[in-house]
N, C-alpha and C positions, 0 to 999 in steps of 0.2 A: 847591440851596444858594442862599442870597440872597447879594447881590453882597459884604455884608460879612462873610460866615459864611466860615469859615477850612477849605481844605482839609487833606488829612491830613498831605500833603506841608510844606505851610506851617507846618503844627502845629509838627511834629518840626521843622525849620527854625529857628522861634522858640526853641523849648524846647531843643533842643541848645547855642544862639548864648545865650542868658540863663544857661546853666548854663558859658558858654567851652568849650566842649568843639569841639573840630574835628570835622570828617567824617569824619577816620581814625578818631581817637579813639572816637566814637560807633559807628565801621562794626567795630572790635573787639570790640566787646560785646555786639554783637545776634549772635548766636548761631543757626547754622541750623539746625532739629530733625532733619533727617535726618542728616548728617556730626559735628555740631555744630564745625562752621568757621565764621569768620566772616563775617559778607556783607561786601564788597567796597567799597569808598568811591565808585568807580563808581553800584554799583546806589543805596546811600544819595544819593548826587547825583542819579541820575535820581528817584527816590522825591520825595525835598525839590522837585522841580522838577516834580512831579507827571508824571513821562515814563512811571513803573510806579506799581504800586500794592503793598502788601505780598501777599504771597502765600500766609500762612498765619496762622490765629490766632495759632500761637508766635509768629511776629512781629509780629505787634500787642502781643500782652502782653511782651514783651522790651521794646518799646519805649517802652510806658505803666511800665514797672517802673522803667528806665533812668534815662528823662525825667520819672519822677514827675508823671505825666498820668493822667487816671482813666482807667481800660482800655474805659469801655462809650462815652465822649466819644471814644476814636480809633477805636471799631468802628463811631459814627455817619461820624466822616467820613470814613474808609474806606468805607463801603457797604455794609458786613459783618454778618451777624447770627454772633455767636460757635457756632460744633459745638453747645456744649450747649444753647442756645435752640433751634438750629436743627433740633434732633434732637427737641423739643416738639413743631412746628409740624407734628403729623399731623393734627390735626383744622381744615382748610378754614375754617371757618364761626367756630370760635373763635378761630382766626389772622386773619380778618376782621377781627371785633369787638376784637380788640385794637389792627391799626390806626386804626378809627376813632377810639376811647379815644386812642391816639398824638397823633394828628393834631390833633382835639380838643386835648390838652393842651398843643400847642405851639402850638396857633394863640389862644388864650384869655389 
């Protein structure tokens, strides 16, 4: 990431604080796909402070849905290629060539 390029933490940070919503608030909503309880204001604190990172798609998409954030802009800065892409990426050489194409398109 470039020095001005926003992590994911930071993201949701902005996006929660422009929407007024607290950390409780927001830690009620995002939903965990195994129990479905909520995550913790804790973890959301560490997350916004980039100390964790999300731990699964659902919560990426929970939190692009919440925050009204495009879900493939927090799977970049996450790190993340979403399950269903990533269940694509059997053929090597054409997962290549698509990063070039990537890279290319953000460097142009």
């Amino acid at each position: 990431m470039t020095k001005d390029s926003m992590s994911f933490g930071r993201q949701i940070s902005k996006a929660r604080k422009a929407m007024a919503m607290s950390q409780k608030e927001l830690a009620a909503r995002i939903r965990k796909e195994e129990d479905d309880t909520a995550i913790s204001p804790q973890y959301l604190n560490d997350i916004e402070h980039d100390r964790r990172s999300p731990t699964s798609d659902h919560l990426i998409r929970q939190f692009a849905k919440v925050l009204d954030i495009d879900e493939g802009v927090l799977f970049l800065t996450a790190g993340k290629f979403p399950d269903d892409l990533r269940s694509k990426l059997d053929d090597p050489v054409k997962a290549a060539a698509a990063f070039v194409n990537f890279r290319r398109a953000i460097t142009d």
